[in-house]
C-alpha positions, 0 to 999 in steps of 0.5 A: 500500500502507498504512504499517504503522508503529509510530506509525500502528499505535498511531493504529489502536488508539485508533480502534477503542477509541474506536468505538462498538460495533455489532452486526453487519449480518445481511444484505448491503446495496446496490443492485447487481445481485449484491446485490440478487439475494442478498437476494432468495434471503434473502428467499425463504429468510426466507419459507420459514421463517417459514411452516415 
């Protein structure tokens, strides 16, 4: 389990100041077999709309 201390707390903070903002994935990563068949659904998705 993670230390949750004030100090470590305030570690914690500075960090997520000091990151770089990023925008949000909009689609699932990876290779795995679970992964790749939703972003195949996505794609079929994406298709669908694109010729609607």
């Amino acid at each position: 389990m993670t230390a949750r201390s004030a100090r470590n707390v305030e570690t914690q903070k500075k960090k997520a100041r000091r990151a770089i903002p990023r925008p949000k994935t909009t689609r699932i990563l990876g290779n795995t077999a679970g992964a790749r068949k939703r972003l195949k659904k996505a794609a079929g998705l994406a298709r669908g709309k694109a010729k609607a």
